[in-house]
N, C-alpha and C positions, 0 to 999 in steps of 0.2 A: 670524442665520445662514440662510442660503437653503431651502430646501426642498428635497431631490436628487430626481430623475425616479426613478421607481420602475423604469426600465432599468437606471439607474445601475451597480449593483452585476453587472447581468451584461454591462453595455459594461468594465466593469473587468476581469472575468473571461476576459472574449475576448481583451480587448488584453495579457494577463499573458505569454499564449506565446509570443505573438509578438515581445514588446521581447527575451526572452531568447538567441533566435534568429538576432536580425538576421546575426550572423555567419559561423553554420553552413548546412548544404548539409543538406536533410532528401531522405530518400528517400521517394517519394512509390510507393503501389502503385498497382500500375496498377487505374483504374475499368472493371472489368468491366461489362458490360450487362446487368440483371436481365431475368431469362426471366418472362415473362409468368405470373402461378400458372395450374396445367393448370384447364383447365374440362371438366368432363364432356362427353364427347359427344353432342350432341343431333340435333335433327333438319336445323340447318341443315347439317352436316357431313356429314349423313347421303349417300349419291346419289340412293337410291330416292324421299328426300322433294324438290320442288321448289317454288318461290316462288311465288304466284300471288296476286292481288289479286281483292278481289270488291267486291260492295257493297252494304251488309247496313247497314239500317235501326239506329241508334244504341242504340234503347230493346230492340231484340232482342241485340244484342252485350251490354248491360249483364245483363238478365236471363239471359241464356243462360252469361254467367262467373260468375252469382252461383247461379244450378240446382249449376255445377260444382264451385264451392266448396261448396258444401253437402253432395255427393257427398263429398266427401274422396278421391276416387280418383288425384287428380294430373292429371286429363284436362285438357286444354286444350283452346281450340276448335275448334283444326288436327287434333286427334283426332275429338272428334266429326263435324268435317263430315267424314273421312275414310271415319269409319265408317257413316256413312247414305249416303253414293255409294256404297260398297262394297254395302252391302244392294242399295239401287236398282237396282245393275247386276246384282245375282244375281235380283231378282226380276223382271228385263227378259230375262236369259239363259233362266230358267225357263220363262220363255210364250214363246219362242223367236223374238223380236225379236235383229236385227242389233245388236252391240254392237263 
């Protein structure tokens, strides 16, 4: 006796509804479109944040996410460079440099 495909038994299970059917007229619902699951809003969404590209030495990018984990604060890097220009510019406003 031959060996049966180890599909076998659900190629049998699939084709059961179908031979019974051939006849009938099934009603089919209609395939609505699944909504994307919501994702938190973040920064890309945000208006006030904008995209910007830099270019920033590999081994500072690695160290500089691994300081952040270590933090545990959630910071990302887009945070902190956000927040040392933010300093920068108040301590360029302070000694009364054009900003």
């Amino acid at each position: 006796m031959p060996e049966e495909s180890k599909f076998a038994g659900t190629l049998q299970r699939l084709r059961k509804p179908l031979e019974g059917r051939e006849g009938e007229k099934t009603a089919q619902s209609p395939i609505l479109p699944q909504q994307p699951a919501s994702r938190s809003s973040g920064k890309r969404s945000d208006p006030s944040w904008k995209n910007i590209t830099i270019l920033m030495r590999d081994s500072v990018k690695r160290d500089v996410r691994y300081q952040l984990s270590l933090e545990g604060q959630g910071r990302d890097i887009s945070s902190l460079v956000d927040e040392l220009l933010t300093e920068w510019l108040d301590k360029n406003r302070q000694k009364g440099l054009p900003v």
